[in-house]
VOGU-3710 file (C-alpha; in Angstrom, 3 decimals, decimal comma):
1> xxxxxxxxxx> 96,498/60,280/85,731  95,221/61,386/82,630  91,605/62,722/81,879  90,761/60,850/78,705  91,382/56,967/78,160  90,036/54,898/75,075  88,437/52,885/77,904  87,812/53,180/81,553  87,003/49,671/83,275  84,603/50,159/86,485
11> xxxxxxxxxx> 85,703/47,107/88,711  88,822/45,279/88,997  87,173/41,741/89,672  87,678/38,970/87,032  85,618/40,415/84,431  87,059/43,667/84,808  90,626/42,484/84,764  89,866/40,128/81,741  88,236/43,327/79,805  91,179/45,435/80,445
21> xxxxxxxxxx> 93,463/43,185/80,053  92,738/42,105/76,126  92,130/45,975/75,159  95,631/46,660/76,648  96,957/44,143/74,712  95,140/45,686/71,505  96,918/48,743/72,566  94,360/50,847/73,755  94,521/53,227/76,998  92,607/51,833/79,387
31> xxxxxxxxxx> 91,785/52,139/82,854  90,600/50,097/85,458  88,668/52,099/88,576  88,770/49,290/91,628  86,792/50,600/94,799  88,336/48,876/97,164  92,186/47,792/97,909  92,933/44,359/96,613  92,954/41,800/97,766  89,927/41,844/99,467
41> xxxxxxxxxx> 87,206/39,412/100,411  84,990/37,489/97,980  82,747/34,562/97,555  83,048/31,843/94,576  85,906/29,888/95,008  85,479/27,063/91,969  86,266/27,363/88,781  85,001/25,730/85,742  87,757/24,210/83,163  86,433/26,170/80,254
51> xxxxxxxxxx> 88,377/29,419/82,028  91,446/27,000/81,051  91,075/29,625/77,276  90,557/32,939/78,384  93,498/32,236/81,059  95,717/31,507/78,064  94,804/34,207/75,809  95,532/36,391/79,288  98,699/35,274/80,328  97,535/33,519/83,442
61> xxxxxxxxxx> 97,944/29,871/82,514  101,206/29,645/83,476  100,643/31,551/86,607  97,561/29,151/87,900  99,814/25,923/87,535  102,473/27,530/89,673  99,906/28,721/92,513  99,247/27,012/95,359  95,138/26,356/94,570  93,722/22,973/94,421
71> xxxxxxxxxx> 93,174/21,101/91,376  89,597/20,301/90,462  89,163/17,446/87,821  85,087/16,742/89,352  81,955/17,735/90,545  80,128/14,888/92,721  76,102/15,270/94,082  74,754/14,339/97,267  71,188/13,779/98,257  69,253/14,814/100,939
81> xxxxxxxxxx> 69,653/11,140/103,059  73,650/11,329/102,118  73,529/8,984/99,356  76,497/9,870/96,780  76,841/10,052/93,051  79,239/8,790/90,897  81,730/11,897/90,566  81,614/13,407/86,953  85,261/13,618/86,302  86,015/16,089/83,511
91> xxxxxxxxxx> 88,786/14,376/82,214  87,142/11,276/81,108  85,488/12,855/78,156  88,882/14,641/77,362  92,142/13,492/79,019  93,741/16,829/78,291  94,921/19,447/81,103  92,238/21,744/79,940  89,789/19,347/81,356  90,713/20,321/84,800
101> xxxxxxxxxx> 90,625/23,585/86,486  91,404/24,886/90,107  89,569/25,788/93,367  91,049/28,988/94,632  91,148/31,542/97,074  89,240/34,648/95,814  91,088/37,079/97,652  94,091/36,003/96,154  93,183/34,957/92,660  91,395/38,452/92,052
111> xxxxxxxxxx> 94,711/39,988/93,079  96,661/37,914/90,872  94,226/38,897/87,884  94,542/42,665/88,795  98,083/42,398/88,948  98,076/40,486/85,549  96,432/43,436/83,875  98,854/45,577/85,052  101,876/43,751/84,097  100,002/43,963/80,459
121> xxxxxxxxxx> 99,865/47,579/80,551  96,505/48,612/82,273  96,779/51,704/84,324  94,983/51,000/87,586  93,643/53,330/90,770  92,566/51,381/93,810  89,784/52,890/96,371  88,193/54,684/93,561  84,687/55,115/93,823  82,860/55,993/90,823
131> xxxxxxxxxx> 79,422/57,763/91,057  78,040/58,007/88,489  78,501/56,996/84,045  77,873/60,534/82,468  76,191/60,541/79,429  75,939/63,267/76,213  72,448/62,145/75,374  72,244/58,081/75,073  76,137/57,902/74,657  78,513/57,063/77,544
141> xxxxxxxxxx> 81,199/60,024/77,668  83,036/59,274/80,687  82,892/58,768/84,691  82,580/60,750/88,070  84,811/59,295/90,698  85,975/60,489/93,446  89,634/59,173/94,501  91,586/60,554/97,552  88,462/62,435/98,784  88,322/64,868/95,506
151> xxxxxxxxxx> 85,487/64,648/92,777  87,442/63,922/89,438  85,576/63,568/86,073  87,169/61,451/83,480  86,320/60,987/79,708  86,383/57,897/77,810  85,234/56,182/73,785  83,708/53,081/75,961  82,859/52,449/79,418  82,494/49,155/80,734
161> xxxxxxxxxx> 80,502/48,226/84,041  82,291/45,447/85,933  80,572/46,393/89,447  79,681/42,826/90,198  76,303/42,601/91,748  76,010/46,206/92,697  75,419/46,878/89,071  76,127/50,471/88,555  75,413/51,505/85,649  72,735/48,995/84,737
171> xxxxxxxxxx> 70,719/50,013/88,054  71,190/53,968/86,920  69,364/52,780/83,517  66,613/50,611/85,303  68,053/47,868/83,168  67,774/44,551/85,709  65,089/41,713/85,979  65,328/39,393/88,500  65,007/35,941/87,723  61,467/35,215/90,018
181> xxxxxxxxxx> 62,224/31,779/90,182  65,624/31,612/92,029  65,494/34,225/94,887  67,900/32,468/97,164  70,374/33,572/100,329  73,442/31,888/101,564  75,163/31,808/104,551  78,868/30,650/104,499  82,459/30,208/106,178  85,823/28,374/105,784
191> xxxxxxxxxx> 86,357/25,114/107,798  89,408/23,454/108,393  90,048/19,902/109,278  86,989/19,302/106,758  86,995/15,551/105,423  88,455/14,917/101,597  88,136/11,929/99,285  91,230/10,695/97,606  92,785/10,487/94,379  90,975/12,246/91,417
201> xxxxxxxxxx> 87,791/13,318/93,550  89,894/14,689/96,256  89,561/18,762/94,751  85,825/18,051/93,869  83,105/20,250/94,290  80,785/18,485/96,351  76,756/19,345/96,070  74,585/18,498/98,603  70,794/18,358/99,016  69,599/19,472/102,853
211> xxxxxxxxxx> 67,253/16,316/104,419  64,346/17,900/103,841  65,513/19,464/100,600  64,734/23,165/101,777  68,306/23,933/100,275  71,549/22,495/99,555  75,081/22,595/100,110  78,654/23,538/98,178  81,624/22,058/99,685  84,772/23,752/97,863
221> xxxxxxxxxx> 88,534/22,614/98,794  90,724/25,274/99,127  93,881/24,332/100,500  95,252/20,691/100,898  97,607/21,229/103,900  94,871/21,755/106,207  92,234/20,490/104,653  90,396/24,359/104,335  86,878/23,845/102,928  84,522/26,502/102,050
231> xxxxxxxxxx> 81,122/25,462/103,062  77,802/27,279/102,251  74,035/26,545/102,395  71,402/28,277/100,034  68,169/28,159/100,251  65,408/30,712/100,213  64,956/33,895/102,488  61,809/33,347/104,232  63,634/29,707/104,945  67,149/30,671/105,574
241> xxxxxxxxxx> 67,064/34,004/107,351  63,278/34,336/108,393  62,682/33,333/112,232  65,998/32,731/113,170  68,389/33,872/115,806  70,830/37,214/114,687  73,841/34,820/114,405  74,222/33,460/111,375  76,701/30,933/112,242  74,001/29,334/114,517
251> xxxxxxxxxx> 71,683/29,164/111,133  75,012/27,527/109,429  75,442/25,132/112,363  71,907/24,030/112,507  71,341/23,274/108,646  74,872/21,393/108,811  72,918/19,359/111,278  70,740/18,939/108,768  72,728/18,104/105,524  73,532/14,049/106,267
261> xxxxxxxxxx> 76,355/14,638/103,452  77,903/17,923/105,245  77,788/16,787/108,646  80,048/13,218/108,195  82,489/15,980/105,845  82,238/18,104/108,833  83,050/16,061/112,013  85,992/16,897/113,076  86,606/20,307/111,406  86,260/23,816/113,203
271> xxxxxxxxxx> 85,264/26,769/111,418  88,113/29,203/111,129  86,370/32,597/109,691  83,274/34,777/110,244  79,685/33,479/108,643  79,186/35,588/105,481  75,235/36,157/104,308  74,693/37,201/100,637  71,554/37,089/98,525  72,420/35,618/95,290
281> xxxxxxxxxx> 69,246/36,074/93,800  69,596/35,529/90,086  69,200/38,585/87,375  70,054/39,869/84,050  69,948/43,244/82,365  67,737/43,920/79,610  70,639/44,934/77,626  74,174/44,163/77,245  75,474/47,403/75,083  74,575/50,900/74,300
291> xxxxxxxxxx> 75,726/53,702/72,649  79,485/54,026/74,545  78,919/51,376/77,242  79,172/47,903/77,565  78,288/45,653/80,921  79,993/42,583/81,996  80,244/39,922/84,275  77,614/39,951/87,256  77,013/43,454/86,097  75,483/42,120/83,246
301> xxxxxxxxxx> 73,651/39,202/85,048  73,956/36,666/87,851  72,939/32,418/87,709  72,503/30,942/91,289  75,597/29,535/91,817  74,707/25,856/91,943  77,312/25,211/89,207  80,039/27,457/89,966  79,402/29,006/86,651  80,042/32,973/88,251
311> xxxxxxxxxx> 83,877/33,293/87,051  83,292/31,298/83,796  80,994/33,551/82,686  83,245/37,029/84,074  86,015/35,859/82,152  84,098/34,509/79,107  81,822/37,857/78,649  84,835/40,056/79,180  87,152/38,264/76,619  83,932/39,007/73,996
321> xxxxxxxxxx> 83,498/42,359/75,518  87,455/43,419/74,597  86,568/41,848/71,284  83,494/43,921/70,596  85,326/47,230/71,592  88,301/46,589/69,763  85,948/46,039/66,964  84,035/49,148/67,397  86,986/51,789/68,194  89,055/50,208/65,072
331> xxxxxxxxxx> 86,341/51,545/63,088  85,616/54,577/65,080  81,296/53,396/65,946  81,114/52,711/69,823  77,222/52,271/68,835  75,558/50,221/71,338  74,598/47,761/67,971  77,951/47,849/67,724  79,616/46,736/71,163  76,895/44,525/71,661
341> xxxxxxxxxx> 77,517/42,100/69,131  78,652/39,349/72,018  75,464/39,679/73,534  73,102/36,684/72,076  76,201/33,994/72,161  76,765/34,735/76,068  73,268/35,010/76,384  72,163/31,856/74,912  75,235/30,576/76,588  74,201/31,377/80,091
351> xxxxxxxxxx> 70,427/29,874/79,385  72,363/26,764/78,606  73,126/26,715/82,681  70,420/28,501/83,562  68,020/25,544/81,861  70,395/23,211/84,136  69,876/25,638/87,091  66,272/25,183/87,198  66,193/21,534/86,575  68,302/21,004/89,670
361> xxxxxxxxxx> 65,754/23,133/91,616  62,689/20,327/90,620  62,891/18,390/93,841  61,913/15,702/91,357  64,406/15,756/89,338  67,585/14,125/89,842  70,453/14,214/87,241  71,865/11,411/87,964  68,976/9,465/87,314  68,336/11,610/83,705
371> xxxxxxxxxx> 71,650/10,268/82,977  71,283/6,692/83,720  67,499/6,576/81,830  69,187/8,932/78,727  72,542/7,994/78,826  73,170/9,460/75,421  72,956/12,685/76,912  75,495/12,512/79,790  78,400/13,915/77,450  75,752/16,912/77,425
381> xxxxxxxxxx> 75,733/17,246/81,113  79,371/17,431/81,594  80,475/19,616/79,129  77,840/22,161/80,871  79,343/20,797/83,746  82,749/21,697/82,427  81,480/25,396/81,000  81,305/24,690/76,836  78,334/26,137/76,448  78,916/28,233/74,060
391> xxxxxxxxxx> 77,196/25,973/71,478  74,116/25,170/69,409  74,281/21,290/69,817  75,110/21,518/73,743  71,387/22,389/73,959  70,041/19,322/72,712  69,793/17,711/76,207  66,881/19,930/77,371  64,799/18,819/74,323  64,224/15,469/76,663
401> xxxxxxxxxx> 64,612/16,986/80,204  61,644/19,474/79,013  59,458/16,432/79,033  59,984/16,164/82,857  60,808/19,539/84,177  59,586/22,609/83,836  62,345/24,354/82,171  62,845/28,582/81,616  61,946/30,741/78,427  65,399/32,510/77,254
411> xxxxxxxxx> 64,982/36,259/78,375  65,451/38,339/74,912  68,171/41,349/74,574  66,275/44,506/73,957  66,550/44,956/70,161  68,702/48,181/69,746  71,926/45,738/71,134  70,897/42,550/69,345  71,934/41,634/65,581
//
């Protein structure tokens, strides 16, 4: 290993592997510092079919159509007494292959991106466990890490947090605010046996309100042979873990018992892994970029994961974030002004869900009925649905849903990254 890169990537999850990935390809020496060995376990299975872009700007296009992962051309919602909604099939706005996407094992997909990277040149060091970002004043200089039980300090022009929710380097700066309106848990495991519809809805992403709407439901198909479903409930803490046994598969029995929708899916499946907890409660940093440094992915910021929106946005902020520092080293400023530059179109981007997030959350809301009594809109909802949100005009929808739900303020970028 050498001491100095042009970048050093903290993370080796999508957002990492996209970031390192494009700089390689720019022809920088970069470095990606992965914790633990891949693969290894993760949640958020679904994709949305706007990753169809960054996956062929990556190389990976070619790779997803040969895997094994289900296809996913739909998401469908389910209310709390079971009844169903129409499926909104991506396709039918756009009957292109990019209007689909795939459902897929994390372990192995992650592994596949990682290994993607370094096919493209990206020098990579498993079970590496960086401390700390070091800093000359306000400018990122390089990394402790320690790797094989010895403390190693290495220097780098950028360093880019890709830590997921652990959020290393934006925790060191006191950068985070959580999102006080969706502090939420889930508990989770893979089922097989689980029931699937046919034809076009048979890869969907199924969402499902709990009977008495303390939570919902995903239902995620994984693998078609045996019918392997992830299934998860959310819902907050003091509901979900507060005053209940120490098992949480017992607390994902009983609110399966509970979910109408999950329960029929459900019947004659048996649940073939552990029961995960996680709090997904939703964030973002205050800033997206400073002098030398750049965060991505959920080290950035986290959305509930209601829409499945968690990859989209890894891959989406670090194809921008390779753009920005390719930008900034081609003209020798790594300013934070500089490698921020991305930060207000993913930003405004992920308020685009967020606004969606919170209008699911209004147990008087229902988006299938928005759609029916503004049906002029429903092109709106699925390209959300879909992940092109990336747009001014996508936005227009929540200029009527505001007269019906209470919908979120954007949070502002702290000025010194903003342009």
């Amino acid at each position: 290993m050498s001491d100095s890169y042009d970048c050093i990537v903290i993370g080796g999850g999508p957002a990492g592997s996209t970031t390192a990935t494009l700089l390689a390809d720019y022809g920088y020496n970069t470095l990606v510092l992965e914790r633990s060995r891949f693969p290894r376990h993760h949640i958020g299975e679904s994709l949305m079919p706007q990753t169809y872009w960054t996956f062929k700007r990556l190389g990976m296009l070619d790779k997803m159509k040969r895997s094994s992962f289900v296809r996913k051309e739909s998401v469908q919602f389910v209310s709390g007494d079971g009844q169903e909604s129409a499926p909104f099939y991506f396709t039918d706005r756009d009957p292109n292959e990019w209007s689909s996407t795939w459902q897929v094992r994390r372990d192995e997909f992650d592994a596949m991106m990682l290994t993607n990277a370094q096919e493209h040149g990206v020098k990579v060091r498993e079970r590496a466990k960086v401390s700390e970002v070091l800093f000359e004043g306000s400018k990122a200089i390089g990394v402790r890490v320690v790797i094989d039980g010895k403390t190693t300090t290495l220097m780098s022009k950028v360093v880019v947090d890709a830590t997921g929710q652990s959020g290393l380097l934006s925790r060191q700066l006191n950068a985070r605010y959580a999102d006080p309106r969706l502090k939420n848990a889930s508990i989770y495991a893979h089922y097989r046996g689980g029931l699937l519809d046919d034809g076009r809805n048979a890869g969907a992403t199924v969402i499902l309100h709990t009977k008495d709407q303390n939570g919902w439901f995903w239902y995620i198909p994984l693998k078609d042979k045996d019918n392997l479903v992830s299934v998860g409930v959310v819902a907050p803490p003091s509901y979900l873990c507060s005053g209940r046994g120490d098992d949480p598969a017992e607390t994902l029995a009983e609110e399966i018992e509970n979910c109408p929708g999950i329960r029929k899916r459900l019947a004659n499946a048996e649940r073939v892994s552990q029961a995960y907890v996680t709090a997904d409660f939703s964030y973002r940093s205050r800033r997206v970029a400073g002098d030398g440094w750049v965060l991505v992915g959920d080290a950035f910021g986290f959305l509930d994961p209601v829409y499945s929106s968690g990859v989209m946005l890894a891959l989406k902020s670090g194809e921008y974030a390779a753009d920005a520092i390719h930008a900034a080293l081609e003209t020798n400023d790594p300013s934070g002004v500089r490698l921020g530059r991305f930060g207000p179109r993913l930003t405004a981007g992920m308020h685009n869900i967020r606004q969606l997030v919170y209008a699911f959350y209004d147990k008087n809301f229902s988006i299938g009925r928005f759609v029916r009594e503004h049906p002029q809109y429903a092109d709106h909802i699925v390209r959300i649905l879909i992940g092109d949100v990336f747009n001014d005009d996508v936005s227009e929808v929540f200029e009527a849903m505001k007269n019906t739900v209470a919908l979120p303020d954007p949070i502002q970028l702290e000025e010194s990254v903003t342009v």
